[in-house]
C-alpha positions, -999 to 999 in steps of 0.1 A, spaced: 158 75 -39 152 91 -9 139 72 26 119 68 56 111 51 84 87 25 95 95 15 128 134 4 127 129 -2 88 143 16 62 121 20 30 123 38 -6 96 67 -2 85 49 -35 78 12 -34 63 -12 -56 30 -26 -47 27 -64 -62 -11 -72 -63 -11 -74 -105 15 -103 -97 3 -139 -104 -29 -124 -117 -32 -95 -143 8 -96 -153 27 -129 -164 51 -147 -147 78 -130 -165 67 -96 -169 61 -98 -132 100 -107 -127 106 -77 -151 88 -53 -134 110 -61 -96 140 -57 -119 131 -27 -133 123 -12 -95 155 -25 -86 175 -6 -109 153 26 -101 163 25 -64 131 9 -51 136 -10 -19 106 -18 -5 82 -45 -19 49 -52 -7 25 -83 -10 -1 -102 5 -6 -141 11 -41 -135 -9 -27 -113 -42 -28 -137 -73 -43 -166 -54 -10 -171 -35 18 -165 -64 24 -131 -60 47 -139 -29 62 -169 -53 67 -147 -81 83 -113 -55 107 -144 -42 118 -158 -72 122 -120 -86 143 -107 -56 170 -136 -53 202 -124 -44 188 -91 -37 164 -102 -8 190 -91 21 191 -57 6 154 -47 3 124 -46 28 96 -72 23 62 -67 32 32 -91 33 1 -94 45 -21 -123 62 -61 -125 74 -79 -123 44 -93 -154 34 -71 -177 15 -100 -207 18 -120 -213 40 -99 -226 62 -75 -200 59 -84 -168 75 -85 -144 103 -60 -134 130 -62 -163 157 -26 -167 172 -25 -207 158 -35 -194 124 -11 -164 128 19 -191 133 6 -208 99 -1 -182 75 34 -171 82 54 -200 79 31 -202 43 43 -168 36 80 -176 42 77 -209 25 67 -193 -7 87 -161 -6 119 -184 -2 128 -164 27 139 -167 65 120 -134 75 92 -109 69 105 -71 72 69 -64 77 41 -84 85 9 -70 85 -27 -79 95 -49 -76 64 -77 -64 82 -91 -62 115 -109 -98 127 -140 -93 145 -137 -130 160 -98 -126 176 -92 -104 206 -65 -80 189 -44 -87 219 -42 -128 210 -33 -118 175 -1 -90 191 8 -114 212 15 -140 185 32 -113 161 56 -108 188 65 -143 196 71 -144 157 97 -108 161 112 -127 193 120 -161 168 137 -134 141 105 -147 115 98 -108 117 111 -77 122 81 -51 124 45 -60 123 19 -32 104 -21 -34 100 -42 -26 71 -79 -14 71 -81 -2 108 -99 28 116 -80 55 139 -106 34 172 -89 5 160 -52 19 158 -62 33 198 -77 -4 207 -47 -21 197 -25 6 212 -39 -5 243 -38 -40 238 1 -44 233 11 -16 260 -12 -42 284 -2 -71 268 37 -57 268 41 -63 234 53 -47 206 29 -25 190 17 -20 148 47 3 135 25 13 103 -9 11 88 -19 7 55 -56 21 44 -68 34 8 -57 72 6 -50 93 -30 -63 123 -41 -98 112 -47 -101 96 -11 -91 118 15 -108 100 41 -78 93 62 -72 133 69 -106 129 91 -86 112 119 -61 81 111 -30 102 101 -38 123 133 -37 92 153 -2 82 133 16 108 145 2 103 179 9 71 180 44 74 165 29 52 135 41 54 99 9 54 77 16 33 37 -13 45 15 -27 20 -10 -45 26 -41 -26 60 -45 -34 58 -84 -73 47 -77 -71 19 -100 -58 40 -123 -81 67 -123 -55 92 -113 -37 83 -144 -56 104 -169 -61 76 -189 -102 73 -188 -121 97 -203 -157 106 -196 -179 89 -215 -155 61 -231 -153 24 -217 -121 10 -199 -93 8 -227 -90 -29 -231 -62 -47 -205 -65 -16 -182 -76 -25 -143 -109 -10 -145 -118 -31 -173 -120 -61 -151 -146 -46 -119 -182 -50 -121 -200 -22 -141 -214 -4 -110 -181 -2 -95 -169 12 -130 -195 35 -128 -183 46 -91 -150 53 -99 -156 67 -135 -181 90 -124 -182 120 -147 -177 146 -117 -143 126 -108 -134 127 -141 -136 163 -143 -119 169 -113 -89 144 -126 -88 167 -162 -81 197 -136 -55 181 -117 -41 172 -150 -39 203 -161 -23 216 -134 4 190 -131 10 197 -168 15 232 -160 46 225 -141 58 198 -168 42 170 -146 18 139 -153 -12 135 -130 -1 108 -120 36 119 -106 12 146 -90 -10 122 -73 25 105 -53 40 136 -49 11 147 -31 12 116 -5 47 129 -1 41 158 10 26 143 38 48 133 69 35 105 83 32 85 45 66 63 43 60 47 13 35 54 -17 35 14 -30 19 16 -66 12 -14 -87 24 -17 -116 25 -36 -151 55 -31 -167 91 -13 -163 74 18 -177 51 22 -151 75 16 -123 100 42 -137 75 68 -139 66 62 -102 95 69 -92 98 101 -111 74 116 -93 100 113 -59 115 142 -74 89 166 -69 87 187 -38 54 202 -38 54 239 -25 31 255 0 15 274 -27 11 241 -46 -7 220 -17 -29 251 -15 -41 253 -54 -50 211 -47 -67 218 -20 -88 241 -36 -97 215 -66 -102 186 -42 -113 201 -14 -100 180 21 -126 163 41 -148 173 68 -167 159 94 -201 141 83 -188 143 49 
């Protein structure tokens, strides 16, 4: 499995993203699935304290083991837990992770990562506290998640005044069908020196070919579970069509779309890590498949022409 870099981390260009864990996949298909990215050369695992109401860091924990001191482990903190539990303020900083260890049965976060920017906190409180945490060895790199390329600037800022260590990564939605992150955030990456960790790579599964227009949700498949009008948004007959093309032309060249859709993040740069869910050994094994392709010049050109990259007011 080839590697890349966030900050002084070392991560499998495929990871395994472990939001299904605790929730949609059982306790022991969840242990299952880490083993099975194990063997396939995965190293880099990421969570958050919120994914299956708190046990998908139990569950990643208990899965790793004697592994844990040869992968990198990611979580996240500042979405609400409770009501109680939430946001980015230094004191609650110091408790969500000491939660987060506590139930990953671990010493240390790889990467620790604010969920999502918090309105209420001064960003340069919250950098502050991450870096007391990398001073006491509870973390070696923090990351963000949700922050707008203003954001990425703002914090920036924050730690080179605060003198601090700064976010080494961020982690926003980006796949084939949501481009948005080509408008400016992967521009402010590489200016920035930041690695950028796409989530929802697949679209909820959308980019795996296995909706068709017109049908419901296959029973047990993500989708199934989202409010109809979000079905509706994501199953949209015109992104359907556009998924039927990039099917066929992953097929072409004895691909799935899906091994398409990471291939594609690849090709990027700036992407690390491509972290897709998933529900069982099978899934995780094709993920990683799609490491193997190198997509040409040629090939980034014919994608571009069937989903067109995005412009400004767009």
């Amino acid at each position: 499995m080839p590697t890349r870099k966030i900050g002084s981390l070392e991560v499998s260009v495929v990871g395994l993203g472990c939001n299904n864990f605790g929730g949609r996949t059982s306790d022991e298909r969840s242990l299952e699935v880490v083993a099975a990215a194990l063997d396939a050369g995965i190293t880099f695992f990421d969570t958050a304290d919120i994914y299956g109401g708190t046990r998908s860091e139990e569950l990643l924990g208990k899965a790793l083991g004697r592994n844990r001191a040869e992968v990198v482990v990611a979580t996240k903190f500042g979405m609400a837990v409770d009501d109680q539990r939430q946001g980015a303020r230094p004191e609650y900083v110091k408790r969500a992770l000491e939660d987060s260890l506590r139930r990953l049965g671990t010493d240390h976060v790889d990467l620790y990562q604010l969920h999502r920017p918090d309105p209420a906190t001064p960003i340069g409180a919250t950098l502050v506290a991450l870096a007391e945490a990398v001073q006491e060895g509870k973390v070696r790199e923090i990351g963000c998640s949700n922050f707008s390329a203003a954001q990425l600037r703002e914090a920036h800022e924050a730690a080179l005044a605060q003198g601090v260590p700064g976010f080494a990564s961020v982690q926003n939605e980006y796949s084939l069908l949501h481009r948005e992150p080509e408008l400016e955030v992967l521009a402010e990456c590489e200016r920035l020196g930041m690695a950028f960790i796409p989530f929802y790579p697949l679209m909820a599964g959308v980019l795996t070919g296995k909706y068709r227009p017109g049908r419901p949700p296959p029973p047990g498949a993500r989708l199934a579970g989202f409010a109809p009008e979000r079905q509706r948004e994501l199953l949209a007959p015109d992104r359907l069509a556009v998924v039927d093309q990039l099917e066929a032309f992953a097929q072409h060249r004895g691909h799935t779309v899906a091994e398409l859709a990471i291939a594609w993040l690849l090709a990027r740069p700036t992407v690390a890590s491509v972290i897709a869910g998933a529900t069982s050994p099978e899934q995780v094994q094709a993920n990683v498949k799609a490491a193997s392709w190198a997509l040409g010049p040629g090939e980034l050109a014919e994608v571009d022409r069937l989903v067109p990259p995005p412009t400004e007011g767009r």
